[in-house]
C-alpha positions in Angstrom: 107.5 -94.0 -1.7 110.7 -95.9 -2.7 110.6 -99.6 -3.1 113.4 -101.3 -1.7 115.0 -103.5 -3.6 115.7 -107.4 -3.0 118.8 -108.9 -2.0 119.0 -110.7 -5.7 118.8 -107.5 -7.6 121.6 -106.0 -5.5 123.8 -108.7 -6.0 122.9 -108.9 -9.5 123.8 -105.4 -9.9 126.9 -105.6 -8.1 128.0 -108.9 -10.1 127.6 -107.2 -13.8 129.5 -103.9 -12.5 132.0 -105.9 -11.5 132.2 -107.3 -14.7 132.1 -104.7 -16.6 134.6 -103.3 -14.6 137.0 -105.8 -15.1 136.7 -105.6 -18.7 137.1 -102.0 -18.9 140.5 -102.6 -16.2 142.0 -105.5 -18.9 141.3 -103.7 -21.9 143.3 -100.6 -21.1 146.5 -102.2 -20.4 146.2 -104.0 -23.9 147.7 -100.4 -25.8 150.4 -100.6 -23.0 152.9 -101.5 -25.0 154.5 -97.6 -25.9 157.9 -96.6 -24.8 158.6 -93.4 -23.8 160.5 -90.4 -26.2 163.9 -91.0 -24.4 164.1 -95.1 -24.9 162.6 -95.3 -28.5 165.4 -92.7 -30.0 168.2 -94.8 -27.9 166.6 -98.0 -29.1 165.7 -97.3 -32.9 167.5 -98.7 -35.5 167.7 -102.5 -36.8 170.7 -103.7 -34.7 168.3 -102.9 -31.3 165.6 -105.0 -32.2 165.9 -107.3 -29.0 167.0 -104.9 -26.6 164.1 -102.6 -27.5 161.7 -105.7 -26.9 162.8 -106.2 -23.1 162.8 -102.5 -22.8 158.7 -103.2 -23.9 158.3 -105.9 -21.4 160.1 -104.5 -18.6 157.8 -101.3 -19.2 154.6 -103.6 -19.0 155.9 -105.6 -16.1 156.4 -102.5 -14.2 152.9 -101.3 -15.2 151.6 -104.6 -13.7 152.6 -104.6 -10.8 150.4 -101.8 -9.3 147.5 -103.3 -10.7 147.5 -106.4 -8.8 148.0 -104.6 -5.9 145.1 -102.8 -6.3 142.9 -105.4 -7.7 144.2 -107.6 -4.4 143.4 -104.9 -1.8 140.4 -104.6 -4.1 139.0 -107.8 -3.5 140.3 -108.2 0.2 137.7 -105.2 1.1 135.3 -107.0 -1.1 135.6 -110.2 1.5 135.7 -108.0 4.3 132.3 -106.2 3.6 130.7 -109.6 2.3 131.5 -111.2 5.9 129.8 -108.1 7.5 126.7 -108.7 5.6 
């Protein structure tokens, strides 16, 4: 009824979700760089130019973090299941 596909084609399939995947993950942290309502009115004006920048990156570096985590727990169930197989 159903033919079952070979091991190739799964892996192929697997390998260009992934990608895509990743793609999709690194694009969306590339409009990360926002503040919320409360910093930009205490950091507007010219004389805050450089504090309002590190506000930007420590913003982004916090957003970062969790995303590494992910993507390393990500990929350590990735080895697990590809030792099972």
């Amino acid at each position: 009824m159903f033919k079952k596909r070979n091991n190739k084609t799964q892996i192929l399939n697997f390998k260009i979700k992934t990608v895509i995947f990743g793609v999709c993950f690194f694009l969306i942290g590339i409009s990360s760089y926002a503040q919320c309502a409360m910093c930009r009115a205490a950091l507007s004006g010219d004389e805050n130019k450089a504090k309002a920048a590190a506000v930007n990156d420590g913003i982004v570096y916090l957003m970062i973090i969790p995303y590494v985590l992910v993507g390393a727990l990500g990929y350590y169930i990735y080895r697990m299941k590809k030792k099972k197989q």
